[in-house]
N, CA, C and O atoms as a GROMACS GRO file, in nm:
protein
  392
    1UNK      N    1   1.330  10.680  34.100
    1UNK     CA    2   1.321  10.668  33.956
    1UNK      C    3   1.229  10.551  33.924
    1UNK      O    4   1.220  10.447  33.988
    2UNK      N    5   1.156  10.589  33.806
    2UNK     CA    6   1.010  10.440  33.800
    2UNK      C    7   1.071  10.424  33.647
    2UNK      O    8   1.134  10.523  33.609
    3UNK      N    9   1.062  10.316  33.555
    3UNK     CA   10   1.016  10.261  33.477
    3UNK      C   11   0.928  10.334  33.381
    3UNK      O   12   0.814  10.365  33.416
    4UNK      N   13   0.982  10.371  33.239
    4UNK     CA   14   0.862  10.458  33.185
    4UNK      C   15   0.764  10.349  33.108
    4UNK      O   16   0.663  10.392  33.053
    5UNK      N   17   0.790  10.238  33.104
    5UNK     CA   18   0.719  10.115  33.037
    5UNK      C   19   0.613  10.094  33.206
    5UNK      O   20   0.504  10.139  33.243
    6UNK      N   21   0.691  10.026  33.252
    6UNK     CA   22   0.577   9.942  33.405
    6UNK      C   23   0.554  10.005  33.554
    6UNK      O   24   0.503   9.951  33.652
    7UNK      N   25   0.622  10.168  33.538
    7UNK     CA   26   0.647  10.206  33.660
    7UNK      C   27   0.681  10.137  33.775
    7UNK      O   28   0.624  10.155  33.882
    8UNK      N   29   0.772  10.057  33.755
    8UNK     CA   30   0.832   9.997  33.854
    8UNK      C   31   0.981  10.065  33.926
    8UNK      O   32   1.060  10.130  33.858
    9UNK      N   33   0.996  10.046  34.027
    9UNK     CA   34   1.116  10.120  34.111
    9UNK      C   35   1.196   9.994  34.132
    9UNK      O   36   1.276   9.986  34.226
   10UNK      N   37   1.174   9.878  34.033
   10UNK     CA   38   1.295   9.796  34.047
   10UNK      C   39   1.381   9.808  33.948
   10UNK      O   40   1.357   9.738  33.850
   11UNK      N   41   1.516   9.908  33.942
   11UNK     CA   42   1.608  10.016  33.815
   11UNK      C   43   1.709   9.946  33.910
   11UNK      O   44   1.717   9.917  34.029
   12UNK      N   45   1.795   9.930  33.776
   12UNK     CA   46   1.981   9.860  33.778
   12UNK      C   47   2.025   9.970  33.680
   12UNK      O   48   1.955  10.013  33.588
   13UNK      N   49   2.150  10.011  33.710
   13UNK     CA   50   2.216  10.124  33.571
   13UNK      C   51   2.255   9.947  33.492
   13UNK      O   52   2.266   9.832  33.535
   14UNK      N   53   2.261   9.992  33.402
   14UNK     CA   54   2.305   9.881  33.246
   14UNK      C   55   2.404   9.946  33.194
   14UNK      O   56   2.412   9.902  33.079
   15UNK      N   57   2.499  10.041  33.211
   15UNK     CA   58   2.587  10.051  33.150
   15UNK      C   59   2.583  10.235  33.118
   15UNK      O   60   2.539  10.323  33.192
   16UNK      N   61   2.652  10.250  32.968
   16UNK     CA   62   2.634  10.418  32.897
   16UNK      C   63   2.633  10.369  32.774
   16UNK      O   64   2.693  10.272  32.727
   17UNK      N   65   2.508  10.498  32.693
   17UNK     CA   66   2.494  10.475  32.574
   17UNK      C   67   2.625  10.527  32.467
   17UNK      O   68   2.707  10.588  32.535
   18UNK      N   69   2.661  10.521  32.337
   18UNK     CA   70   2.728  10.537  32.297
   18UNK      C   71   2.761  10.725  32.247
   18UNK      O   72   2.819  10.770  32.148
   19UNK      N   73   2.688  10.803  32.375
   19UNK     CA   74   2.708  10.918  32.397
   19UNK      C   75   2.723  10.935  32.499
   19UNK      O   76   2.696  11.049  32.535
   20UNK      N   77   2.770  10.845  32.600
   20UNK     CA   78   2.790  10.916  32.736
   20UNK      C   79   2.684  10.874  32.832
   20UNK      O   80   2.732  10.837  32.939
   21UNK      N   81   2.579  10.869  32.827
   21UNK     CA   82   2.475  10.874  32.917
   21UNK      C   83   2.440  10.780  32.986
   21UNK      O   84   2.399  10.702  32.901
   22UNK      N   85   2.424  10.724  33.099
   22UNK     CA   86   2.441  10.630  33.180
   22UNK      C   87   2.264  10.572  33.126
   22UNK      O   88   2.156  10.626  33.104
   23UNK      N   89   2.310  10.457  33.125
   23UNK     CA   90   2.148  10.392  33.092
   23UNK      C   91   2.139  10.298  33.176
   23UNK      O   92   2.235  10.243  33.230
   24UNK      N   93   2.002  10.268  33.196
   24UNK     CA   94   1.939  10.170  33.295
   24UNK      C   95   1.803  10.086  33.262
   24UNK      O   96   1.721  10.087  33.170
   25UNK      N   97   1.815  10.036  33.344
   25UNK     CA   98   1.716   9.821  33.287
   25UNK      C   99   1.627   9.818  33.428
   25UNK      O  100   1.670   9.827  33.543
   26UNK      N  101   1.498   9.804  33.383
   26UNK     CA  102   1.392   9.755  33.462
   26UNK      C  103   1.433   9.657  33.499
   26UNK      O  104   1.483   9.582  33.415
   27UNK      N  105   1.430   9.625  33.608
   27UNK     CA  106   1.383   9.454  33.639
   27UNK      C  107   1.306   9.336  33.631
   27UNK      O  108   1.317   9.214  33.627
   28UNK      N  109   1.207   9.449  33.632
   28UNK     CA  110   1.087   9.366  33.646
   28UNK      C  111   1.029   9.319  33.474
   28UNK      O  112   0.996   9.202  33.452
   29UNK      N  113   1.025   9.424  33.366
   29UNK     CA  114   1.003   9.409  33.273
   29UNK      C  115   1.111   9.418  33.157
   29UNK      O  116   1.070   9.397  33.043
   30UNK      N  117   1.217   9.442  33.172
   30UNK     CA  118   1.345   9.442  33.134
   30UNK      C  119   1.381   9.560  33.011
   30UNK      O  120   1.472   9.545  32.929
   31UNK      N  121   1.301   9.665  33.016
   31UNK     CA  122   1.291   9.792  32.932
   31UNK      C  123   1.430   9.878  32.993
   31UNK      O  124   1.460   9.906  33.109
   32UNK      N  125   1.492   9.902  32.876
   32UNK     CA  126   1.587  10.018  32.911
   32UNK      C  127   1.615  10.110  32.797
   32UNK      O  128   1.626  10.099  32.675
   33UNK      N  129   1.625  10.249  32.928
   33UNK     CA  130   1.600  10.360  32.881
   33UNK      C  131   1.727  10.436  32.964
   33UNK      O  132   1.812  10.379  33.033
   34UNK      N  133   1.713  10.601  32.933
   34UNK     CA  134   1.773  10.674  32.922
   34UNK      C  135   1.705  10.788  32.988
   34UNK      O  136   1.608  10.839  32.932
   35UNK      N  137   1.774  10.859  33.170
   35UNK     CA  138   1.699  10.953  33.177
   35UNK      C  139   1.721  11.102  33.081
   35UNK      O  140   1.819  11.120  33.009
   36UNK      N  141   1.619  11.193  33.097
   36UNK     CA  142   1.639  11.327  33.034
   36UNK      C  143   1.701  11.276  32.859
   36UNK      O  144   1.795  11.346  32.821
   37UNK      N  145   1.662  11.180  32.771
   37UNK     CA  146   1.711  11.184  32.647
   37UNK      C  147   1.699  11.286  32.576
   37UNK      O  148   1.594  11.352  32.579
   38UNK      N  149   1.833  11.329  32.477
   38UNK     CA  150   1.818  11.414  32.409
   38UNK      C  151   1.789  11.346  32.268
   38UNK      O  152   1.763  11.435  32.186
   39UNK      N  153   1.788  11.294  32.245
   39UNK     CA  154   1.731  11.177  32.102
   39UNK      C  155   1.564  11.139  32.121
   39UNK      O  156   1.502  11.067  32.199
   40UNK      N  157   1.533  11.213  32.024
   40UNK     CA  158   1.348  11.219  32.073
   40UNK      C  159   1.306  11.122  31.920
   40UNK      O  160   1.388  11.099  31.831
   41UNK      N  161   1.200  11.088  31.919
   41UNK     CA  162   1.165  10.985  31.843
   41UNK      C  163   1.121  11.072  31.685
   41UNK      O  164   1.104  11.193  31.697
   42UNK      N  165   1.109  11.032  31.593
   42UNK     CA  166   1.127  11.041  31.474
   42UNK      C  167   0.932  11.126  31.498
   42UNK      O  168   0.857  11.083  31.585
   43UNK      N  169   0.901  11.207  31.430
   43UNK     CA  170   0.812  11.251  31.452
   43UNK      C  171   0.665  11.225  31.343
   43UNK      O  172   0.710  11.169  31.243
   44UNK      N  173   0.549  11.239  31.330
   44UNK     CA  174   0.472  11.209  31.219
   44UNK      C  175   0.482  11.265  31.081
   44UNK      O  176   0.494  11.196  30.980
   45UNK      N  177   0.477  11.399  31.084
   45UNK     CA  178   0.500  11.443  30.948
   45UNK      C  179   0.609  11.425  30.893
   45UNK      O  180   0.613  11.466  30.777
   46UNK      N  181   0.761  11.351  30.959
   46UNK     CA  182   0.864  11.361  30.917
   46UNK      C  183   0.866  11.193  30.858
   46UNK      O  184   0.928  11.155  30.758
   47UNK      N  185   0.822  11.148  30.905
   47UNK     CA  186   0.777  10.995  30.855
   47UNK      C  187   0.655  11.000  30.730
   47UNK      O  188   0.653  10.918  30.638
   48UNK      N  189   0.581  11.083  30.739
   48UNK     CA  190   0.474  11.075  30.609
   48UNK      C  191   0.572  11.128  30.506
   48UNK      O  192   0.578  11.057  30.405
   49UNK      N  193   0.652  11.236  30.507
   49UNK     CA  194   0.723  11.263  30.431
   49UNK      C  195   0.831  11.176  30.342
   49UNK      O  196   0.862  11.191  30.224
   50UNK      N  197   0.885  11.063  30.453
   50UNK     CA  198   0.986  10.975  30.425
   50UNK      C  199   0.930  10.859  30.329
   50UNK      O  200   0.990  10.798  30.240
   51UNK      N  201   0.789  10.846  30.379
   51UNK     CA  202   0.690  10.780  30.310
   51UNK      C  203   0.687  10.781  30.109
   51UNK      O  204   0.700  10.695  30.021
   52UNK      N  205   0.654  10.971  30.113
   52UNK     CA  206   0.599  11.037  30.024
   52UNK      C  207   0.770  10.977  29.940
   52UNK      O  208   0.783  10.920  29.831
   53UNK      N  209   0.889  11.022  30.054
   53UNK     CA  210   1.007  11.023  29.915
   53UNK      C  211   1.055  10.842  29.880
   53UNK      O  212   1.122  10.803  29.784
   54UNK      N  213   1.010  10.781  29.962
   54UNK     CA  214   1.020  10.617  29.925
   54UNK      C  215   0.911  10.589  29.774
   54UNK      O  216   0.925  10.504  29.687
   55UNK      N  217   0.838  10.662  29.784
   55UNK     CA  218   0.732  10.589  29.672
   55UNK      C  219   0.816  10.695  29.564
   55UNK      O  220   0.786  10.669  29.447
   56UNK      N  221   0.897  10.788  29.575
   56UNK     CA  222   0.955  10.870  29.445
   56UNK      C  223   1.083  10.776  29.401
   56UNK      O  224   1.144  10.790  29.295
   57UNK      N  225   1.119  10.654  29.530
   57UNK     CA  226   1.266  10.599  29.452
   57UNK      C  227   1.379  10.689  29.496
   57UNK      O  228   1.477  10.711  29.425
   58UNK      N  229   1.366  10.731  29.597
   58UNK     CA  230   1.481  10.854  29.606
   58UNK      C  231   1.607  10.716  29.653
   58UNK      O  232   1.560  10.610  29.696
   59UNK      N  233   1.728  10.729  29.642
   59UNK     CA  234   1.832  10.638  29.748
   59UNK      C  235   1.812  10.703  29.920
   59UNK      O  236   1.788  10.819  29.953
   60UNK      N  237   1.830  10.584  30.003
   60UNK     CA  238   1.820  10.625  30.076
   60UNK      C  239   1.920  10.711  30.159
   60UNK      O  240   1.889  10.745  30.273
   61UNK      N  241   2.026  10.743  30.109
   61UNK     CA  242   2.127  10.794  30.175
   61UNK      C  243   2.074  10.954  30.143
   61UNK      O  244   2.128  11.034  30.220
   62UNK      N  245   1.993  11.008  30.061
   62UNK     CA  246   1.974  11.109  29.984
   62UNK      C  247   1.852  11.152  30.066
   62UNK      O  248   1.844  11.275  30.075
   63UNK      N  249   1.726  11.065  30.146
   63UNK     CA  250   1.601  11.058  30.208
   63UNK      C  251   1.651  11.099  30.331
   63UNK      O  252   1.593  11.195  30.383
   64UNK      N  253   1.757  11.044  30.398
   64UNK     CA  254   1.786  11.029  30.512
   64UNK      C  255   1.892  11.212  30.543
   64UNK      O  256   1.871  11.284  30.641
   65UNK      N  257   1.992  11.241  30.438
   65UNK     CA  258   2.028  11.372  30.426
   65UNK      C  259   1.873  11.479  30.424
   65UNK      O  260   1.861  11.567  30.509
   66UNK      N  261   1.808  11.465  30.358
   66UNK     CA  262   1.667  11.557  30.301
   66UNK      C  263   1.578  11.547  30.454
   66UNK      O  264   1.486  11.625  30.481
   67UNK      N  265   1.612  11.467  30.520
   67UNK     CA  266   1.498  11.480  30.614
   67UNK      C  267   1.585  11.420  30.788
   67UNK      O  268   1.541  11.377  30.894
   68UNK      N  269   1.687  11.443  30.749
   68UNK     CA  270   1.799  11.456  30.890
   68UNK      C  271   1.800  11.330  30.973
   68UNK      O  272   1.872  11.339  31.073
   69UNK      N  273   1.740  11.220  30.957
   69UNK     CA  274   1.735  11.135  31.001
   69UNK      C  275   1.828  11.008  30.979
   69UNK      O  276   1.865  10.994  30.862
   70UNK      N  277   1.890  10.880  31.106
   70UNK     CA  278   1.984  10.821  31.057
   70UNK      C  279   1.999  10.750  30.970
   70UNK      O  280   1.902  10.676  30.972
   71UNK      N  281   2.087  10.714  30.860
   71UNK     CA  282   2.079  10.622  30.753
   71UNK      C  283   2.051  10.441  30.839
   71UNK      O  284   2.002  10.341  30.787
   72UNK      N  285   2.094  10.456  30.952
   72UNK     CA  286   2.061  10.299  30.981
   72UNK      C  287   1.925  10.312  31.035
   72UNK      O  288   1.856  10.214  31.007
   73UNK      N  289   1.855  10.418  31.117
   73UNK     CA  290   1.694  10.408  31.135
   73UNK      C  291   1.622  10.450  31.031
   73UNK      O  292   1.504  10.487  31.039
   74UNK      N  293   1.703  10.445  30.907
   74UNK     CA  294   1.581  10.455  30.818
   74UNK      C  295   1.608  10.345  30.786
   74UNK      O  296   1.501  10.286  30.788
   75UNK      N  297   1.683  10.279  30.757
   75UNK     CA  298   1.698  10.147  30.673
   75UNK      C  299   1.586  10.030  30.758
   75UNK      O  300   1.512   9.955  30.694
   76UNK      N  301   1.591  10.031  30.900
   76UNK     CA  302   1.529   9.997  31.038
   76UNK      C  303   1.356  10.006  30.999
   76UNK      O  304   1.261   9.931  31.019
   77UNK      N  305   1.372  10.136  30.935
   77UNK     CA  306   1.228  10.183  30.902
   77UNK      C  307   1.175  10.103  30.724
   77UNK      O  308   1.082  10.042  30.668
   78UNK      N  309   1.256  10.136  30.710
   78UNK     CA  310   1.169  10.018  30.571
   78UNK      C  311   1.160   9.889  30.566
   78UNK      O  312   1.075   9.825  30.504
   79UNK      N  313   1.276   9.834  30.653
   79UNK     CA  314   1.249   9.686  30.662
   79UNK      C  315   1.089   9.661  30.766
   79UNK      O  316   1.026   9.555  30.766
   80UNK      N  317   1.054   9.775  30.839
   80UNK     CA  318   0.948   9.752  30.932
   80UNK      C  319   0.822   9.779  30.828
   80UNK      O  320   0.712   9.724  30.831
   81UNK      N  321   0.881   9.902  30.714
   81UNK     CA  322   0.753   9.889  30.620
   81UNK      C  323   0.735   9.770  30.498
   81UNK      O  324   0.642   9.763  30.417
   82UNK      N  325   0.815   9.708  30.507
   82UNK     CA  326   0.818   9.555  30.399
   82UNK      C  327   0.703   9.472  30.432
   82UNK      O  328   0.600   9.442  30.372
   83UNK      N  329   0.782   9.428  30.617
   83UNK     CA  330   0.697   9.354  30.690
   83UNK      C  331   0.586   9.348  30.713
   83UNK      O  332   0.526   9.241  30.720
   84UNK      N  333   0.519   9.489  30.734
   84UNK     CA  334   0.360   9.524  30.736
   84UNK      C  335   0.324   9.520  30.590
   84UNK      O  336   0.209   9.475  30.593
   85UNK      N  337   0.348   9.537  30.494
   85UNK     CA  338   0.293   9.513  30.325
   85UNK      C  339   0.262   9.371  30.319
   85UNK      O  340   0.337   9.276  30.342
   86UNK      N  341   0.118   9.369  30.278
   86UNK     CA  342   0.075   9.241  30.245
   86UNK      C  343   0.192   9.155  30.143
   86UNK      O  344   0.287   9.213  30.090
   87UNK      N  345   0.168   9.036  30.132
   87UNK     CA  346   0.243   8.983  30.048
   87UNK      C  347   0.155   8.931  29.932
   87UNK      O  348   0.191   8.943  29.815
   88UNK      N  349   0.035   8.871  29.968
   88UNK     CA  350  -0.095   8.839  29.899
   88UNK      C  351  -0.104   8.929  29.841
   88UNK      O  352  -0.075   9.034  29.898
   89UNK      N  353  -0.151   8.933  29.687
   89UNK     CA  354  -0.193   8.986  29.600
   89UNK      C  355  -0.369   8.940  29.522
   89UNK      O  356  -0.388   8.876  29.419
   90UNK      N  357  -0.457   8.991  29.600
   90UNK     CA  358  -0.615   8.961  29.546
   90UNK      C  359  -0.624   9.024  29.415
   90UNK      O  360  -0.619   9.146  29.412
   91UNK      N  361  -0.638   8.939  29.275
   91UNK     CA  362  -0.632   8.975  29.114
   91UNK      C  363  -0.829   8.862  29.118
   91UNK      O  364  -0.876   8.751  29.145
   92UNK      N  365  -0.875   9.018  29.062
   92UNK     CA  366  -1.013   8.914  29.031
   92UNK      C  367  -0.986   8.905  28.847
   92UNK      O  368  -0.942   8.988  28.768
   93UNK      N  369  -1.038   8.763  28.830
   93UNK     CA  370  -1.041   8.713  28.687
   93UNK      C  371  -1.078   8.830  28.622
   93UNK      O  372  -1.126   8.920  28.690
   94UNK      N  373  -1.060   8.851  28.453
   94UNK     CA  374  -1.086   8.967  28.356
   94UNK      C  375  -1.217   8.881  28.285
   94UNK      O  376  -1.198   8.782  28.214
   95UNK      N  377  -1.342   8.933  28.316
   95UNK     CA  378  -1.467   8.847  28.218
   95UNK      C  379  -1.435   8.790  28.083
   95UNK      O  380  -1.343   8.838  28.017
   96UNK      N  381  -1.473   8.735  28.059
   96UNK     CA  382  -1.481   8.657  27.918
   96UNK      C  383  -1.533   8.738  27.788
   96UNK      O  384  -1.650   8.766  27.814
   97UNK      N  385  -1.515   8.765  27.719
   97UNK     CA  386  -1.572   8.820  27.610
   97UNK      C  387  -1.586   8.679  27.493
   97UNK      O  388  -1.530   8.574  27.462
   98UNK      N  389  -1.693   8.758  27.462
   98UNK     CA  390  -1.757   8.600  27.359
   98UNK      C  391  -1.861   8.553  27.357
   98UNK      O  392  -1.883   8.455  27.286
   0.00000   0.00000   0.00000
C-alpha cells in the first residue's frame, strides 16, 4: 500500500472513520486516508451551482438539501469562500463637476 499524497510505503492504520473503515497515516508526510472510499469529493458543477444559490441568499440548510451535500461541508465551504474574497475595496474618486 503507497501513500496517495508521497507514495510512500511508510503506512500505520490510525484508527476507523466514523463509518467503519479502517483509516491510515503516512509517515513520512503524515496524510491520512481511506482505502477504496466511498465518499468522493464534492464535484465542479455541483459547486458552481452552490455558488449560483449563495449569491440568491438561499439558507444554507435549504442549499445543502437542493444539492445533497453536508450542512457542515458546506458551511466548511463558505468560510473557505470568505477567506479567498478580497477584503480591499479599490473605489476610484467621482470627478468634480464645476
Amino acid at each position: 500500500m503507497n501513500c496517495p499524497k508521497c507514495k510512500s510505503v511508510q503506512i500505520i492504520k490510525y484508527g476507523h472513520t466514523h463509518y467503519g473503515k479502517p483509516r491510515f497515516r503516512c509517515q513520512d508526510c503524515g496524510r491520512q486516508f481511506v482505502l477504496n472510499a466511498t465518499r468522493q469529493p464534492i464535484d465542479e458543477p455541483t459547486r458552481q451551482l452552490i455558488d449560483k444559490l449563495l449569491l440568491e441568499r438561499l439558507a444554507l440548510a435549504a442549499i445543502a438539501r437542493v444539492t445533497g451535500v453536508s450542512e457542515r461541508w458546506l458551511q466548511m465551504y463558505v468560510f473557505q469562500k470568505f477567506y479567498q474574497t478580497p477584503k480591499a475595496i479599490d473605489v476610484t474618486p467621482k470627478k468634480q463637476v464645476g
